[in-house]
C-alpha positions as CSV (number, residue, x, y, z in Angstrom):
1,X,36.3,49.9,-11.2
2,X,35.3,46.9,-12.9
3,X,31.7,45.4,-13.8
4,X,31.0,42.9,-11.6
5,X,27.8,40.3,-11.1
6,X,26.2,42.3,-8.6
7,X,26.5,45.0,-11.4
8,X,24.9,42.7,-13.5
9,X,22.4,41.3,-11.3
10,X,20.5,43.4,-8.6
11,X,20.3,46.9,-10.3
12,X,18.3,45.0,-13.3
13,X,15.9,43.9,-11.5
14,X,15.5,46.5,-8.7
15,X,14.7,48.6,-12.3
16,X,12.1,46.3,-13.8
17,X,10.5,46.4,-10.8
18,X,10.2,50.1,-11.1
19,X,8.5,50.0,-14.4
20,X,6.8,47.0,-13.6
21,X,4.8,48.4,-10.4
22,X,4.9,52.1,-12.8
23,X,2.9,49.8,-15.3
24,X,0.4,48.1,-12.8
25,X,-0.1,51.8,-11.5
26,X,-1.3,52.5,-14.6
27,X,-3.1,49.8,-14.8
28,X,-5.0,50.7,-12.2
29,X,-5.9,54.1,-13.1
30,X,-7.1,52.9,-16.3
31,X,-9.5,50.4,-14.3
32,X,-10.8,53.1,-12.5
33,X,-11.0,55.3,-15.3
34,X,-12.9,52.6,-17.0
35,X,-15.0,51.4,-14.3
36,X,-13.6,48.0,-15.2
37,X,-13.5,45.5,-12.1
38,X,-9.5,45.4,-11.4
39,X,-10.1,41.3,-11.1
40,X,-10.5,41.5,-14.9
41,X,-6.9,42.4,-15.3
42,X,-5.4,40.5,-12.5
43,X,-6.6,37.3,-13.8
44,X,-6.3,38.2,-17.5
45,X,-3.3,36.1,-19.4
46,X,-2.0,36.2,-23.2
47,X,-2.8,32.5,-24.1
48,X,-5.0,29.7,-21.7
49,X,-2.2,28.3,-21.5
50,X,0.0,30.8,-20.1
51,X,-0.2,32.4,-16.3
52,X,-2.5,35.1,-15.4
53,X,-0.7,38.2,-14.6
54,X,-1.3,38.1,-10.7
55,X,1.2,34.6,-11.8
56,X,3.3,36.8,-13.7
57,X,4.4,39.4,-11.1
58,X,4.9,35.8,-8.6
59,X,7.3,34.3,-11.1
60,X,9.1,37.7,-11.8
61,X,9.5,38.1,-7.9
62,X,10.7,34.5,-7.6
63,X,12.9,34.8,-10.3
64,X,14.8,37.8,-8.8
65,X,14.6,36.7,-5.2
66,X,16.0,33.7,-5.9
67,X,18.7,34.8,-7.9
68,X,20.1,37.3,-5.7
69,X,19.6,34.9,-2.9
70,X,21.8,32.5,-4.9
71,X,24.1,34.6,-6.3
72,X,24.6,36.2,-2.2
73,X,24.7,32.3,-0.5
74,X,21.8,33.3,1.3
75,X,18.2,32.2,2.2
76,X,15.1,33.9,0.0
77,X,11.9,34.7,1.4
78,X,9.1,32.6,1.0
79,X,6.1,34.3,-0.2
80,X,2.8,32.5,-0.4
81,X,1.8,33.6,-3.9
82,X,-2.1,34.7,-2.8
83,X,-1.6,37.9,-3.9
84,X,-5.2,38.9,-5.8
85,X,-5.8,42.6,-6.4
86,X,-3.4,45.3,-8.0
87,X,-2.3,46.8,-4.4
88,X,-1.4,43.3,-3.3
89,X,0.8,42.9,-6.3
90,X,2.8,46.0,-5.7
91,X,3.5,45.1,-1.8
92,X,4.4,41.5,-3.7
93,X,7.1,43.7,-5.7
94,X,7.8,45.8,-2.4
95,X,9.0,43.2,-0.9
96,X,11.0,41.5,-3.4
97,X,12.6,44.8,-3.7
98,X,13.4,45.6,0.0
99,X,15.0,41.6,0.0
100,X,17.1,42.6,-2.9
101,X,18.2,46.0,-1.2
102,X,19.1,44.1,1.6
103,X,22.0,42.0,-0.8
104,X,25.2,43.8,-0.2
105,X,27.7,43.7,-2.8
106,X,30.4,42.2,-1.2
107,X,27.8,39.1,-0.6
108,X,28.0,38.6,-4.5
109,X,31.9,39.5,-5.0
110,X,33.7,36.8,-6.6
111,X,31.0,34.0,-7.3
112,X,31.3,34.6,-10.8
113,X,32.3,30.3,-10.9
114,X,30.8,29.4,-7.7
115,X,28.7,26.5,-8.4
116,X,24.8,26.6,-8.2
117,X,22.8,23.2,-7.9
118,X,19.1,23.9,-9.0
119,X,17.6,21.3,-8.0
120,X,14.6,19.5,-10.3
121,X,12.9,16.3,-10.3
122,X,14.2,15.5,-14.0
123,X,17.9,15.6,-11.7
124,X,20.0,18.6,-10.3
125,X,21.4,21.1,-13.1
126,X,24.6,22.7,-12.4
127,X,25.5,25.9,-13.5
128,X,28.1,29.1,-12.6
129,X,26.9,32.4,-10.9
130,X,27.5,33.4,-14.5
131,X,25.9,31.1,-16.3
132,X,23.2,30.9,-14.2
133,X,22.7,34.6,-14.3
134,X,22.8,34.7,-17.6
135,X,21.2,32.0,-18.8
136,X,18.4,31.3,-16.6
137,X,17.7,34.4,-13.9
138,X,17.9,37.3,-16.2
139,X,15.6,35.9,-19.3
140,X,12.6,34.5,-16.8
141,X,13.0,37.3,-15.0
142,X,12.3,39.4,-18.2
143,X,10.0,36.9,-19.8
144,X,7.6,36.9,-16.6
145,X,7.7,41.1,-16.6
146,X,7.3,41.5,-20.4
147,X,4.5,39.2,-20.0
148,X,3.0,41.4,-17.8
149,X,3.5,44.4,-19.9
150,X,1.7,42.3,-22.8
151,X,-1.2,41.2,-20.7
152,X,-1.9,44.7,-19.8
153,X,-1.1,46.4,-23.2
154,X,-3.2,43.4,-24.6
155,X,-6.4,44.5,-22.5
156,X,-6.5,48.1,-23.6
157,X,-4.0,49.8,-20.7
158,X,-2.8,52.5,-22.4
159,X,1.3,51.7,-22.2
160,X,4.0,51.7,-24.4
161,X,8.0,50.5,-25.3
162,X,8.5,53.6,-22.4
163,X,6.8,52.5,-20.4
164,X,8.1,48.8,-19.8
165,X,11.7,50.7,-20.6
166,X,12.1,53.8,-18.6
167,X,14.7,55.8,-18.0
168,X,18.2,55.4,-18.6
């Protein structure tokens, strides 16, 4: 059995999404703990210039959901990005997840060279499943959830490298 892009693809980010709602779980607990308002955290960001982390957990959805609806030929969901309060962010990453779970396989067989047209006002970039996978899906999908995992760590949640890792 070979590797394939599915291989490389879905389980990756069906995982970070595991740590990533394990880590705004935590997050939680520690607001609680803390008696800290959980809006502190949700609108709390590394630099001003950089998203909050409610943005954060969007763009990592976005960035998964539209990679596996790419790689599969098929339509993402749209999701209105209002999510504003740690239980709203995990049913955010819920529902990636269950879209995700719902790409078979067979849907992403073979489009290793199957062109993907991003399109961008600057003009349309062309890339491969691959490329695109590897180039642009996978690192903002793990820049938006590392982000996350900084934001948090940042503001005194109590995680660390195991957490944003897991499990093998």
């Amino acid at each position: 059995m070979s590797f394939t892009l599915y291989d490389a693809s879905i389980p990756l980010f069906l995982r970070g999404f595991g740590q990533l709602s394990a880590i705004l779980s935590k997050a939680a607990a520690h607001a609680e703990a803390r008696k800290i308002d959980p809006a502190v955290f949700v609108a709390a960001r590394l630099a001003p210039d950089m998203y909050p982390l409610a943005r954060q957990i969007q763009a990592a959805s976005d960035a998964a959901k539209f990679a596996g609806a790419r790689l599969a030929g098929v339509e993402a969901p749209s999701f209105p990005d209002d999510e504003a309060t740690f239980d709203e962010l995990q049913q955010r990453i819920a529902k990636t997840v269950a879209f995700l779970n719902g790409i078979d396989a067979s849907a992403i067989a073979g489009q290793e060279d199957r062109e993907i047209v991003l399109k961008r006002a600057a003009g349309d970039i062309h890339l491969t499943g691959v490329s695109y996978l590897q180039g642009l899906a996978l690192p903002n999908f793990y820049f938006h959830v590392v982000t996350a995992y900084g934001i948090l760590r940042h503001n005194g949640v109590e995680i660390g490298k195991p957490d944003y890792l897991g499990k093998p």
